[in-house]
N, C-alpha and C positions, 0 to 999 in steps of 0.2 A: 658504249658501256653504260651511258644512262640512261637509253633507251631499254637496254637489256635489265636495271636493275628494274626501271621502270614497271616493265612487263613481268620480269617474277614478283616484284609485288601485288602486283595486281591479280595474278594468276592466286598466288596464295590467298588473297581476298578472295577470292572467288572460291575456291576452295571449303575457306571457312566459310562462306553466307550461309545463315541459318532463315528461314520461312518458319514460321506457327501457325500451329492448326489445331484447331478444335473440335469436338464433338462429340456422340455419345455412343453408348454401347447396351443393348437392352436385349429379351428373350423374346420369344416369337410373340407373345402377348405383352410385348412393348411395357416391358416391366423393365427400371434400368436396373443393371448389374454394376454394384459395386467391387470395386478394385480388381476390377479386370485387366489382364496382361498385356500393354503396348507394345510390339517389337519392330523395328523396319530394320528394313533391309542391310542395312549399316552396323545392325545390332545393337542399336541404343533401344534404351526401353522407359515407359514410364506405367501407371496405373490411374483408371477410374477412379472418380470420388466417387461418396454414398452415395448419390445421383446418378453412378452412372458414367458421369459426363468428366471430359479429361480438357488441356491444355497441354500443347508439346512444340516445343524449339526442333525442329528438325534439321537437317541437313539440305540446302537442293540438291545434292545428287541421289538423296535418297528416292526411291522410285516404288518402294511398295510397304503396306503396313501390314503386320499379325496380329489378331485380337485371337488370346487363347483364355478360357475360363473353365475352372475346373466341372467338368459333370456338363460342358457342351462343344461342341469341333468346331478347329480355331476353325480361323477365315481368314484369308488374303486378299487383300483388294490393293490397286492399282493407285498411284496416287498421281492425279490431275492436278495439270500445273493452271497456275492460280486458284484454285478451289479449294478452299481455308476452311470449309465443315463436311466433316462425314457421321453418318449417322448408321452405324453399325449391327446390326439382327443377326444373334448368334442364338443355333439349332441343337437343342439337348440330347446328348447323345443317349442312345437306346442300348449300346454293349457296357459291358462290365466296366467300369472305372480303372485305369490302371491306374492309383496312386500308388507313392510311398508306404509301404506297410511297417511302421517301424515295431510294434509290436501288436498284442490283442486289443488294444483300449486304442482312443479316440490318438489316429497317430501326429495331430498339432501339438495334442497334448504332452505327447513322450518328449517332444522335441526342445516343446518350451518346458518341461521338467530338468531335460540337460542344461537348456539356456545359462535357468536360475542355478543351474549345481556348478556351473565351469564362469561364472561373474568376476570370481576372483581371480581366474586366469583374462581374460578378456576387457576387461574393465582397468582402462591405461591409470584411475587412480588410485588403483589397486594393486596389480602388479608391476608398475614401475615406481620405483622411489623420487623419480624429479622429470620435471618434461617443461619447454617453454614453447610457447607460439606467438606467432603474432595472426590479429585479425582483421578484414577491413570490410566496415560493414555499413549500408545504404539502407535507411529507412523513408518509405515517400509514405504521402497519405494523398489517394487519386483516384481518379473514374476513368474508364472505358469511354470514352467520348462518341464511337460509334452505338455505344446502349442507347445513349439518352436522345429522346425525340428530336426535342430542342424546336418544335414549334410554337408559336404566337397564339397561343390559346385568348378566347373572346368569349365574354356573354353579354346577351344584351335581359334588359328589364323596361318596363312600360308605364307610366304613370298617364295618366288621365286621354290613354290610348292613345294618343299625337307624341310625347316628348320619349327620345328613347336613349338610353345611359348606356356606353358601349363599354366594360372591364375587361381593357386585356391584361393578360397575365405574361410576362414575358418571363417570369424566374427561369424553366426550364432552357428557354432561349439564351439567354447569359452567361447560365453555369455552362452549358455546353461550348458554347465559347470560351471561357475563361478556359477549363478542362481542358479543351484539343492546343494552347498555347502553354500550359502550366499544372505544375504538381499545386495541392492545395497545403502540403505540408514537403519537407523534406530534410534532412539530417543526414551527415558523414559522420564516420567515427573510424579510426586504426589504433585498435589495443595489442598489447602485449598481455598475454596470457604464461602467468610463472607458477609450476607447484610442486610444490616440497615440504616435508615435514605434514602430509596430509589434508594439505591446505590450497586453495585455488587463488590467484590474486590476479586482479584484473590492473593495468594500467592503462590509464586512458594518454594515449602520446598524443592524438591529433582529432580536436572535433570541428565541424563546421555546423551550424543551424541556420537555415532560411530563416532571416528575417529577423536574427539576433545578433547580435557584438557580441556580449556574456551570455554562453549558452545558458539553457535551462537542466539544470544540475539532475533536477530531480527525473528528468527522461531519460538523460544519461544512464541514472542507476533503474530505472523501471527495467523489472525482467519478464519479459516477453514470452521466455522460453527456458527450459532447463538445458543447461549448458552441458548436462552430461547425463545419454539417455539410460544409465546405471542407477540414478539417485531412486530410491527408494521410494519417494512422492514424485511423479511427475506432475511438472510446473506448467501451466499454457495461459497467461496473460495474466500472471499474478494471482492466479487460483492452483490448489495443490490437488492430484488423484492420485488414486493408487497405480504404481505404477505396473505395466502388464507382465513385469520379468520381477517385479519382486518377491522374495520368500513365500507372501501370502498370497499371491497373486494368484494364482488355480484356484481361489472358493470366491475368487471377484467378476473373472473372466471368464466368456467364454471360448472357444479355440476353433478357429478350423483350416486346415491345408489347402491352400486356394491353389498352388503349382509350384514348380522347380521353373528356377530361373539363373541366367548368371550376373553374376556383378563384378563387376572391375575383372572378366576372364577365371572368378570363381565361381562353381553352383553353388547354391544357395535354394532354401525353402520358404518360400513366401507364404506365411500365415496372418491372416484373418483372425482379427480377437474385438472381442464386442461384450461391454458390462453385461452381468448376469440381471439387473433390475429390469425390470418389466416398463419403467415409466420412465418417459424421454429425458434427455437432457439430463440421462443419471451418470454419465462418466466417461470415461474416452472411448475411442474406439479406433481402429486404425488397421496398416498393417505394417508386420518384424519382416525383414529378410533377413534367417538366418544362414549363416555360414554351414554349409556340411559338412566340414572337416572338424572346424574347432566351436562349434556353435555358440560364434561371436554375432551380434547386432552387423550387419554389413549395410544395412540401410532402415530406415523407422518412418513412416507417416504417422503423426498423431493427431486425432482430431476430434472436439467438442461442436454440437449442431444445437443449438437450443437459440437461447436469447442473440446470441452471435456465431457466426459460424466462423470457428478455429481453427487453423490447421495448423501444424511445425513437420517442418520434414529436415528427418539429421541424414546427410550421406558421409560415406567413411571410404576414405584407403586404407590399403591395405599395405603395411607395412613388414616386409619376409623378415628382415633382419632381427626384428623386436616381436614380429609370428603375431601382430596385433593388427584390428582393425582400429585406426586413428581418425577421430571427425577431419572431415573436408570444409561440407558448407552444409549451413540451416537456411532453410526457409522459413518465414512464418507468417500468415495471413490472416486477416481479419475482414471478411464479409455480411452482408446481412444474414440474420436470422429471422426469429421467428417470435415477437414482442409487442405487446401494446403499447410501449413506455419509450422516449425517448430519449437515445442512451449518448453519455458522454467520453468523445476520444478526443486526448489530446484538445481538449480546450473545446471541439465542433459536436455539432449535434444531429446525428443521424436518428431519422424514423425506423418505425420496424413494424412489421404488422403483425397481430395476437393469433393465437391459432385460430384459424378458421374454420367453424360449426357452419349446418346445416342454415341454407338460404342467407348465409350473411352474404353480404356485400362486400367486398375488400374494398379499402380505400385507393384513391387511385396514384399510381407510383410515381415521383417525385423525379426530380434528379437527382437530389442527394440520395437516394434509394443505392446509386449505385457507387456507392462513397465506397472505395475498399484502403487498409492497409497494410503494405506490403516491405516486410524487412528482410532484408538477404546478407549473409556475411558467407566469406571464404578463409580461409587459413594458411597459413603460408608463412614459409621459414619455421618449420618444425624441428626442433633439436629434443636428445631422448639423455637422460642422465646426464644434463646438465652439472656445472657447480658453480651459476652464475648467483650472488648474494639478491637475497629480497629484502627491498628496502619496506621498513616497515608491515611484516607478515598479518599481522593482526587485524589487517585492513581487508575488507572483500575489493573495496574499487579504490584505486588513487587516480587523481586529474591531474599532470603535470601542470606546472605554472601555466606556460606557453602553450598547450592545449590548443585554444581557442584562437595564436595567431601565427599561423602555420602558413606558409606563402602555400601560390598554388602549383609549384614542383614538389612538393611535398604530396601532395595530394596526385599528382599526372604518376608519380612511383609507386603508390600505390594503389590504387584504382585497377580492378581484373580489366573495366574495358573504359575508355573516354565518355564525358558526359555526352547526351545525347543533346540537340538543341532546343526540348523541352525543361531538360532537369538545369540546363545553362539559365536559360530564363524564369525558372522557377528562382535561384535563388536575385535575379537582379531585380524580377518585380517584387517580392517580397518584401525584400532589403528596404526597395522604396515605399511598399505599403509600410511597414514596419516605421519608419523614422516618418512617413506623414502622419498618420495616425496616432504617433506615440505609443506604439505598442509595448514596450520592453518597458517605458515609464510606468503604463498602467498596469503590468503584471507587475513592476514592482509595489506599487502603492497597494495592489492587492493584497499581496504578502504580506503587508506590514498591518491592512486592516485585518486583517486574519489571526495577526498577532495581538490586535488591539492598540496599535499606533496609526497616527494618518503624520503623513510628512508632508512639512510646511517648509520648505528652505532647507536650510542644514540642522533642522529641529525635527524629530520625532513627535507630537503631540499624543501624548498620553490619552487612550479614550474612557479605560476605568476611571479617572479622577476626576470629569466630570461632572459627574453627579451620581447619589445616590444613598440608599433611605436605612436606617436600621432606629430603634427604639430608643436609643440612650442620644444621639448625636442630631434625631432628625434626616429634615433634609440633609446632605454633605454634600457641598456645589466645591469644586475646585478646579486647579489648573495644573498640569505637566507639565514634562516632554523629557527626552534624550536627545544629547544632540548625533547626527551621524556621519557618515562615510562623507559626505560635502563638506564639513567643515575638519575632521578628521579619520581617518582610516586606522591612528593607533591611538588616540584618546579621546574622551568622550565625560561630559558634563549631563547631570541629571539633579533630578528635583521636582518638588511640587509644593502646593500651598492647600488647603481645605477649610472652609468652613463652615459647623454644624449648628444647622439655625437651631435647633431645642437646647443644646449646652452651650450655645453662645461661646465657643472657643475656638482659635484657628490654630494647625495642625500644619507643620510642615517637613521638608526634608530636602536637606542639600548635600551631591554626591563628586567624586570623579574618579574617573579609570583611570589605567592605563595599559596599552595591549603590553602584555612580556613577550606573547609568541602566538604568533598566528597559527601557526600550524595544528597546535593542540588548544587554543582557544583560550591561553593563558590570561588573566589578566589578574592586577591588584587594582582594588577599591577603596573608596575610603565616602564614609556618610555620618553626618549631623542630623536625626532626626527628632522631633516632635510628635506623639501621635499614639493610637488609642489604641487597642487590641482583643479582642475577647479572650476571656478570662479561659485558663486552664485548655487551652486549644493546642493543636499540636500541628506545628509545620516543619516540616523536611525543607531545609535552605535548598536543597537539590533538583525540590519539584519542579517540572516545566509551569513556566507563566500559562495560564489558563484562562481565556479572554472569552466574556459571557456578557453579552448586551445587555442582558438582566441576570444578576446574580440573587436568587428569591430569599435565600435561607439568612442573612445578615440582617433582613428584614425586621426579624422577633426577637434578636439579639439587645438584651440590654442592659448586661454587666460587664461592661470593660475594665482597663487598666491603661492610666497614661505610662507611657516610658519617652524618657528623654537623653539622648546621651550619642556618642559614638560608637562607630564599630569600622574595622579594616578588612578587609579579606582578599585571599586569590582563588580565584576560579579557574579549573584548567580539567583537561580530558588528556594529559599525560597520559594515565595509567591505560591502558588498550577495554575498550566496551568500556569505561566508567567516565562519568564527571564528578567533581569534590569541587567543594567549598572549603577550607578554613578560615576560621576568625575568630576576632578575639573582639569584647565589645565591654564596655562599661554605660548603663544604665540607671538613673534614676528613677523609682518604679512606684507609683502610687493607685492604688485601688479605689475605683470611682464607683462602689460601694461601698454598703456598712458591714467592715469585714479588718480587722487585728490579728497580726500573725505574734504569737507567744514563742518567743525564744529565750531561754533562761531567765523566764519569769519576766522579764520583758516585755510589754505589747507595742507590738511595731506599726502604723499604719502608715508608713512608707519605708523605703528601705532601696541600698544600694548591690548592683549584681556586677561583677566586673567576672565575664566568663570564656573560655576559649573553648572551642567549638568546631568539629568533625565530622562532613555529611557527606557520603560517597553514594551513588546510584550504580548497580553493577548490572548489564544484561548482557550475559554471556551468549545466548544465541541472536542476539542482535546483528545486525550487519552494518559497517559501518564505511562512511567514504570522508576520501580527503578532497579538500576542492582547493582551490586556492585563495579561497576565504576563508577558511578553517574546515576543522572535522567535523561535520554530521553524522544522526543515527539515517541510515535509507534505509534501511529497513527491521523495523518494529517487531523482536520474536518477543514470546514470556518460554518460562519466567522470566522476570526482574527484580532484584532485591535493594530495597534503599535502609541505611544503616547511618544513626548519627549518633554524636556522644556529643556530650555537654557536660563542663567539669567547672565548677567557679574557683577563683583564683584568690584563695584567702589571703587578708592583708598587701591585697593589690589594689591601689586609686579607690581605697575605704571598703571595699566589699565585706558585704553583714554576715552571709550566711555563709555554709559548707556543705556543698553538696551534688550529687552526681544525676545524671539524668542518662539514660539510654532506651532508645527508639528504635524499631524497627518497622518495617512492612517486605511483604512478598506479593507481589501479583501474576496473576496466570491468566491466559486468555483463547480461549481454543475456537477458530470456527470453523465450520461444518461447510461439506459442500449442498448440504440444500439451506440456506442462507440463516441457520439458528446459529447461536453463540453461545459457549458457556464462559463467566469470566468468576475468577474466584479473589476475595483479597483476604488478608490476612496481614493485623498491625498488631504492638505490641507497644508497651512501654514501661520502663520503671526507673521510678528518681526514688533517689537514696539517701539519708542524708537531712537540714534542714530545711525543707520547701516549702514557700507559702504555697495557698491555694490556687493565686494568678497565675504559678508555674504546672501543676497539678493537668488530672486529666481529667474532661468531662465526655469524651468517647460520642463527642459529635449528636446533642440531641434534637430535636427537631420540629417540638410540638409546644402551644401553646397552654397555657394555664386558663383556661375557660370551663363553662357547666356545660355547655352542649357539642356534640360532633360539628356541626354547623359552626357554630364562633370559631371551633377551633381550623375550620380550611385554611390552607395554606399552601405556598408553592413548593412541592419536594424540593430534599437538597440534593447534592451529592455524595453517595455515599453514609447519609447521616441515618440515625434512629427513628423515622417517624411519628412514632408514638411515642418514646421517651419524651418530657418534658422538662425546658430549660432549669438547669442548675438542678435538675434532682435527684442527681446521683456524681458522686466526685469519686477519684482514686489516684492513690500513687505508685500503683503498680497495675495493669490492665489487660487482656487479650479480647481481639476482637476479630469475629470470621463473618465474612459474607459471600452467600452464592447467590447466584445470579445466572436465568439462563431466559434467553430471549428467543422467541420465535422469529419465521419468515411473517413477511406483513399480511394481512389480512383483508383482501377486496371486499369492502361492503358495498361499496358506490363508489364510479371511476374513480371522483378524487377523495374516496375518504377510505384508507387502507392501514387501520393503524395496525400496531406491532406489541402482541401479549410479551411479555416478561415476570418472570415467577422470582421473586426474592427471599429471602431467609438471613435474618444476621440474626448474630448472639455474639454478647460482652460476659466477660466475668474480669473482676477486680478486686483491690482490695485497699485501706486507707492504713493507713501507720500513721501513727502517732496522731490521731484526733483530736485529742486535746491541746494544737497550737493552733487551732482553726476555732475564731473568734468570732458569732457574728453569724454567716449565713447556716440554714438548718440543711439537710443533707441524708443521702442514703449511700450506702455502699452495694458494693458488686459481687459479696460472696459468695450469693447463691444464682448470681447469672440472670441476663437477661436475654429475652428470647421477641422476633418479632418475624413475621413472615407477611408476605400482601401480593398482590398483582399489579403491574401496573401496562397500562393502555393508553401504550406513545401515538405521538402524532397522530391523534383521530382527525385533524383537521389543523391547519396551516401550523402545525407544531407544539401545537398543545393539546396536551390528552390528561387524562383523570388514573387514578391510584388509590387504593385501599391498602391499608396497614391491619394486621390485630396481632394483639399484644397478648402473650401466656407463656405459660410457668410460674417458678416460683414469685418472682415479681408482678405477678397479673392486680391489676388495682377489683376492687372493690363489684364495681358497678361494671356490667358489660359495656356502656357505651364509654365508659373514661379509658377503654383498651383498643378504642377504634380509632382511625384517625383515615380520614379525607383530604389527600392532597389534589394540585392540578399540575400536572409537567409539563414543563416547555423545552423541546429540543428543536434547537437549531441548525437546518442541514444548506452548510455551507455549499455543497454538490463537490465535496475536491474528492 
């Protein structure tokens, strides 16, 4: 009996064994043909890339292959066992075409006219009200180990004829070793896919990462691919195109009928669609197999060839009961391209060669040349009108707590087949480079410099409080930190000290948390501060920390205001896409200018603010994950609208004045697929009420008080007025619009390619009650200010030049008092 069960398994093994073979398919002048028709014997089938040239899992008992393309006769050839490449010449046929005639116009075209017209029947999140899935999906990042040479290359050199210096180079040699033992990357993932009420929600049940304990969150949520080949923009590695089945898609695309084919035991039209743009690397290209009955997606290649070569391929079943085709499994790959610039995946750094002109020389190919990466997932355990509850809807991704320590029966159940004994050893070397090298330590200390902390122990070291320069304070040398997750994971102590050698005064602040909820990021605070502020400025408690090795514009800054006092607040992302601040804070406020606030005949030159306070950030088309460190945004849509009030609390802990303040902004940010950006912003503000001037608005000015363009250089801010000039202009009530639209960079010389940007702001404002403002002289905003310039980033390791000019009603006097000469510095971190 166990002999016999023995031998049917084996037989069944055998059965299954699948062989792969590669190779290409071209016309009698060896021109290759793209997406030409695979078929053996067995009736599986696959299709040519643009090259031509295919890869196929075959069967061993298959025994012959079909290559059919439309407008030449197929071919059949024999398939030899061991011989893994064929190189295929197909003959243009000379009689009449018999294709599909679906009507008098171009008939891909009729087809994919139907496609787009029947979406809503066909398009499972369309016509079904609820559907869940589960996924289990393998991402490696590896080479072909028989590509690479992998010889000991040598050169020798000669000095004074006799001495001879022999260089070998071994890299090739190693990486091909390392390769034929191990993946250079690799990750596991099984989600639950739930949607309902319109909505897609991923859960992540079970990850594994090479090389990490705590995966890396943010790979998790990277989208590689569009999850649903219906969506409107199709997605391929975090860039969006027009998708080839969308509404507008006939004036993008163009179509052609390559052949009838079957899929899953249905025919189907396999069409060819290729962007109508003339210059490379302008959009996708691919090919639909549509269904002929219900002209549903039954299969999709889609693929970008430029700077990387992209491909996603979605395959579907077909489902009778629900009359729908349902995704199976995605492909997606990422190969060289076609680039002088070397490009970053997933942390490594692949070469790539520029298009190649006339008598160049290519450079010669690497090992890393043939770096590819490769994601596959499957689907499985499909349910259709579900009415299982979604926990948390508003979420695109959730990471169960336990995620990341999933034994490995968890992973042997779901797995479509057993690790191989490279992917086995992929994660045990890892694991061990990983913890020698400190790796998951130094991505985290990354993170944190990126945030502008370095971690010392269970302290965060603050890096803005350091040091740094503005006009009223001097140098400002100080010291931070926060403490963190090593000394606690739900509370948390902060603080700093400063002081400014021209005002000879020190400045500090002492804080503490405590987490309410992890989940939504809750916490209460509570802070004792000392310290100085520019006058009439306006900050959003909501804004993200924004961490700049140099921050240039505090530089010329040199009317502040001390405030001294408490404040308490909670912070939390309760509410679904927003985060909010409340607090409530009583300060003592003194103006370190010559400047009297007039309040019922009164002159005040310090004064008490006791005020509770409401800042929410709202971005609806955001996307958002839960991890089990709290809620993240993953990914960054606009708009976004941030919204705060501010109301003082009369006859509360002595408070002077009465009065209301409310803030807003809107930002938008659109980019392009040939690499420009248009981003727009749009702030508002009005305080109501009694306000001194140190609460008031000065609408961010930027420019120095000097006789010449020259004195006045300076480092641009962000976001600020260039040519407006400190303090002169105030208001308490303001609108302020800026566009902004940046080009692709600009090759002047290898490394000097900076990036034009065209700008445009304009303020209008107004002051009420002028007569309590004692002291500094001033203009208002009633007839608007207007300012436009260029500016020329990164001409050279990150500093580039700017011009402003200033006109309308406000234009000064002298044409050079309307100019203004900045220098920009932008920092590119490479994430």
């Amino acid at each position: 009996m166990k002999l016999f069960c023995f031998l049917t398994l084996f037989f069944t093994l055998t059965l299954q064994a699948q062989i792969q073979i590669n190779g290409i398919v071209t016309d009698s002048n060896n021109k290759p043909l793209p997406f030409a028709t695979i078929t053996t014997s067995e009736n599986n089938n696959t299709i040519t890339d643009v090259d031509g040239k295919f890869i196929f899992k075959i069967s061993t008992s298959a025994n012959t292959l079909t290559v059919s393309y439309v407008g030449f006769q197929k071919k059949t050839i024999a398939l030899i066992k061991n011989k893994t490449f064929y190189a295929v010449s197909l003959t243009q046929q000379t009689d009449d075409l018999k294709e599909v005639i679906v009507s008098n116009e171009n008939p891909a075209l009729t087809i994919i006219r139907k496609v787009i017209a029947s979406k809503w029947q066909n398009d499972p999140q369309k016509k079904l009200n609820n559907f869940e899935y589960k996924t289990y999906n393998k991402l490696i990042v590896t080479a072909n180990p028989d590509s690479i040479d992998g010889r000991v290359d040598s050169s020798a050199s000669y000095k004074d004829l006799d001495k001879k210096i022999i260089n070998v180079d071994s890299s090739d040699y190693k990486f091909k070793e390392i390769i034929s033992k191990q993946h250079l990357f690799q990750t596991e993932k099984v989600s639950q896919y739930q949607f309902t009420n319109k909505k897609l929600k991923e859960t992540v049940l079970g990850t594994k990462m090479a090389g990490f304990k705590q995966p890396i969150y943010e790979v998790l949520a990277f989208n590689l691919q569009s999850i649903s080949i219906y969506d409107p923009k199709y997605e391929l590695f975090e860039t969006k195109y027009e998708n080839p089945i969308s509404n507008s898609a006939t004036s993008t695309y163009n179509y052609k009928l390559l052949d009838t084919v079957s899929i899953k035991g249905r025919d189907a039209y396999m069409i060819y669609f290729k962007n109508k743009l003339k210059r490379r690397s302008s959009g996708l290209e691919g090919v639909l197999y549509i269904d002929k009955e219900n002209f549903a997606v039954a299969k999709a290649v889609m693929r970008i060839k430029g700077v990387l070569d992209i491909s996603g391929i979605h395959e579907f079943e077909y489902i009778p009961k629900e009359k729908i085709w349902f995704q199976s499994n995605t492909t997606f790959k990422i190969v060289k391209g076609k680039n002088d610039d070397d490009i970053r995946i997933l942390g490594g750094t692949i070469q790539f060669d520029g298009d190649v002109e006339e008598n160049f020389e290519p450079r010669k190919k690497v090992a890393s040349d043939f770096t590819y990466l490769l994601s596959e997932s499957n689907s499985f355990d499909v349910r259709f009108n579900t009415s299982s509850p979604v926990k948390n809807p508003s979420l695109y991704i959730e990471i169960n707590d336990d995620a990341a320590k999933k034994p490995e029966s968890f992973w042997e159940a779901y797995r479509k087949e057993n690790l191989d004994l490279k992917s086995q050893k992929t994660y045990q070397l890892l694991d061990s480079i990983s913890v020698s090298n400190r790796i998951e330590k130094r991505l985290g200390i990354g993170r944190k410099i990126i945030n502008g902390f370095y971690p010392i122990g269970p302290v965060d070291l603050d890096l803005k409080k350091i040091i740094s320069y503005n006009n009223y304070e001097g140098f400002r040398v100080g010291l931070g930190g926060i403490t963190n997750d090593r000394l606690s994971k739900n509370f948390r102590i902060e603080g700093y000290t400063a002081y400014g050698t021209k005002d000879g005064a020190f400045k500090y602040s002492l804080g503490a948390g405590v987490l309410l909820d992890k989940y939504t990021n809750t916490w209460f605070n509570g802070y004792y501060t000392d310290d100085v502020r520019e006058i009439a400025s306006t900050v959003f408690a909501v804004d993200k920390r924004v961490f700049k090795i140099y921050d240039p514009r505090p530089i010329n800054i040199s009317t502040f205001y001390e405030y001294s006092g408490w404040r308490g607040n909670i912070q939390t992302k309760i509410i679904p896409k927003t985060e909010a601040v409340l607090e409530f804070s009583r300060n003592y406020i003194e103006p370190k200018f010559d400047y009297l606030f007039n309040y019922d005949g009164k002159l005040y030159s310090s004064y008490v603010m006791t005020t509770a306070m409401l800042s929410i950030v709202w971005a609806p088309f955001s996307d958002f994950m839960q991890t089990p460190t709290g809620r993240n945004e993953s990914e960054k849509r606009f708009p976004r609208f941030t919204f705060q009030y501010t109301q003082s609390l009369p006859n509360v802990f002595d408070n002077d004045f009465t009065f209301s303040k409310i803030d807003f902004k809107a930002e938008y940010e659109k980019k392009y697929l040939n690499r420009q950006k248009t981003s727009l912003l749009f702030q508002a503000g009005l305080a109501m009420g009694d306000v001194p001037i140190t609460h008031l608005y000065n609408t961010s000015p930027n420019n120095l008080t000097k006789e010449t363009v020259v004195q006045r250089i300076t480092f641009s801010g962000r976001n600020a007025f260039e040519t407006m000039f400190f303090n002169e202009f105030f208001s308490s009530q303001y609108l302020m619009f800026q566009i902004k639209h940046g080009f692709d960079r600009i090759t002047i010389l290898k490394k000097v390619r900076p990036s034009l940007v065209i700008v445009s702001r304009m303020a209008w404002g107004n002051m009420e009650n002028p007569e309590q403002h004692v002291g500094p002289s001033y203009k208002t905003l009633e007839r608007g200010f207007y300012e436009s310039g260029l500016e020329l980033n990164k001409i050279y390791k990150g500093f580039g030049l700017a011009g402003f000019y200033r006109y309308g009603p406000n234009q000064l006097l002298k044409f050079e008092d309307n100019i203004a000469v900045k220098i920009s510095y932008v920092l590119d971190l490479g994430l």
